[in-house]
C-alpha positions as CSV (number, residue, x, y, z in Angstrom):
1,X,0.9,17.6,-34.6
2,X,-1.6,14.5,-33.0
3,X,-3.1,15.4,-29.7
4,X,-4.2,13.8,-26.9
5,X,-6.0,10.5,-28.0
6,X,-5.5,10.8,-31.6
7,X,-1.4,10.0,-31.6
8,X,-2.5,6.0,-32.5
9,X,-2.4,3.1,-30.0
10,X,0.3,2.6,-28.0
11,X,3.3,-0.2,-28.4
12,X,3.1,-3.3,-26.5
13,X,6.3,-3.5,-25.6
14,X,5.9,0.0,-23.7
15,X,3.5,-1.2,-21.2
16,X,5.3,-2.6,-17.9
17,X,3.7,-4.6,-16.0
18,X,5.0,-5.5,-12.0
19,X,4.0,-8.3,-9.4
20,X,4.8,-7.6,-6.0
21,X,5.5,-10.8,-4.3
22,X,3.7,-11.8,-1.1
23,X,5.7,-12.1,2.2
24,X,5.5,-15.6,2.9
25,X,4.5,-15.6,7.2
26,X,2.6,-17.8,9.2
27,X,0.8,-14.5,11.8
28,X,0.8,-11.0,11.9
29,X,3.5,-11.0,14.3
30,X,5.7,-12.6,12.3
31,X,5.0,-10.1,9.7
32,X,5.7,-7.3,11.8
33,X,8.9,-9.0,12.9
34,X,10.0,-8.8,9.5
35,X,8.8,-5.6,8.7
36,X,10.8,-4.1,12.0
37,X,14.1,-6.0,9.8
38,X,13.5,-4.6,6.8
39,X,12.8,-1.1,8.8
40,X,16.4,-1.4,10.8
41,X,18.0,-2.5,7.7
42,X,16.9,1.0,5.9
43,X,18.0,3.3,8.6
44,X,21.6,2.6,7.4
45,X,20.9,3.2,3.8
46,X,21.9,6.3,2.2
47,X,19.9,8.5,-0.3
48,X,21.6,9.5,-2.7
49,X,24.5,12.0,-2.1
50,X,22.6,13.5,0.9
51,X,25.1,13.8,3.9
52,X,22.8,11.9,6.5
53,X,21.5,8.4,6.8
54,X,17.8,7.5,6.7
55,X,18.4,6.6,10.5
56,X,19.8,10.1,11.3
57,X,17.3,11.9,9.7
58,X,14.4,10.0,11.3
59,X,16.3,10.7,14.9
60,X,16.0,14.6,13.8
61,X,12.5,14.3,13.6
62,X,11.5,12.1,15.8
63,X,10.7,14.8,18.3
64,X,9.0,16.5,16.8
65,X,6.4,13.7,15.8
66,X,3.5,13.6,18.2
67,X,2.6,9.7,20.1
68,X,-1.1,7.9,18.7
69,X,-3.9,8.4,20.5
70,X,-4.6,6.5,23.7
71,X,-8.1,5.9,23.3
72,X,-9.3,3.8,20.4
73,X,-10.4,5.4,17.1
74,X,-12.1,4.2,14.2
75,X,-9.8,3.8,10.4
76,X,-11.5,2.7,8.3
77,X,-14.9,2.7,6.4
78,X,-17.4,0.2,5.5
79,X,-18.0,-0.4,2.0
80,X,-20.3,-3.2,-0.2
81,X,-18.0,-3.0,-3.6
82,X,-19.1,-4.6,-6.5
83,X,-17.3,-6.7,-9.2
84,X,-17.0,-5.4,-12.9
85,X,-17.1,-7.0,-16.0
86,X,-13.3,-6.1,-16.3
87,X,-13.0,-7.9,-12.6
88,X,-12.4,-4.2,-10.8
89,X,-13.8,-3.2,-7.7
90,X,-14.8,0.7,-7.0
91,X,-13.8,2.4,-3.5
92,X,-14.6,6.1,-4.0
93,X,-12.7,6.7,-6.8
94,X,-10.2,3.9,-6.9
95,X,-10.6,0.9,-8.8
96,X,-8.6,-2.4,-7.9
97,X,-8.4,-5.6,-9.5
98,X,-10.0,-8.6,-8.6
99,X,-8.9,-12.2,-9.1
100,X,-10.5,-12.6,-12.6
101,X,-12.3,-16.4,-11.9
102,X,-15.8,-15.8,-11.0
103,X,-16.4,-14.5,-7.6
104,X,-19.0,-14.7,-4.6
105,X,-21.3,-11.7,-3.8
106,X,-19.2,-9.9,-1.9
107,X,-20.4,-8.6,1.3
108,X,-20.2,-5.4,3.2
109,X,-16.4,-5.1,3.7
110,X,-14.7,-3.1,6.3
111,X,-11.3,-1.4,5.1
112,X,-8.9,-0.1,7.8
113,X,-4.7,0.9,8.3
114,X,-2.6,-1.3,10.9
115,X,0.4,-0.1,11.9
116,X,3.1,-2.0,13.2
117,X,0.0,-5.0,14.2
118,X,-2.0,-2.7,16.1
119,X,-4.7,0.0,14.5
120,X,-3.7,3.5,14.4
């Protein structure tokens, strides 16, 4: 019985690879405009054989979810990543890939959430 690393390279045709396409908006209000669309449109949708909607189940809840801060808070953290050879960049323990034509020195770079166009 092959364990762990020793069962032999693995199949091409196994690997799967997946491109999320780009919303294609001219602001971040337009963005959000669609997002609120798409959002609407998935209230009515069904999970599987469950006997509630999405929209139904988020109206159950609803309550009991508590309003965002008033006062302005920070979300995010600054970071200076750095470019592999295998055109990755390193945020705590993530990597992400990089366009793979040569790069500028990137900066310090601040990451942060938005929700719904405004920071939460």
């Amino acid at each position: 019985m092959l364990a762990g690393c020793d069962r032999g390279p693995v199949p091409a045709k196994s690997l799967f690879v997946s491109f999320v396409p780009v919303p294609d908006v001219l602001s971040v209000q337009a963005l959000n405009a669609m997002i609120d669309e798409w959002d609407a449109a998935d209230e009515g949708r069904r999970i599987g054989s469950r006997a509630r909607t999405v929209g139904e189940f988020l109206a159950i809840e609803r309550p009991l979810l508590r309003p965002l801060p008033e006062e302005p808070f920070e979300t995010g953290r600054w970071f200076t990543p750095h470019v592999d050879r295998f055109s990755q960049v390193t945020v705590r323990t993530n990597k992400y890939a990089v366009p793979a034509r040569p790069a500028p020195r990137l900066g310090p770079r601040h990451l942060r959430r938005a929700r719904r166009g405004r920071q939460a």
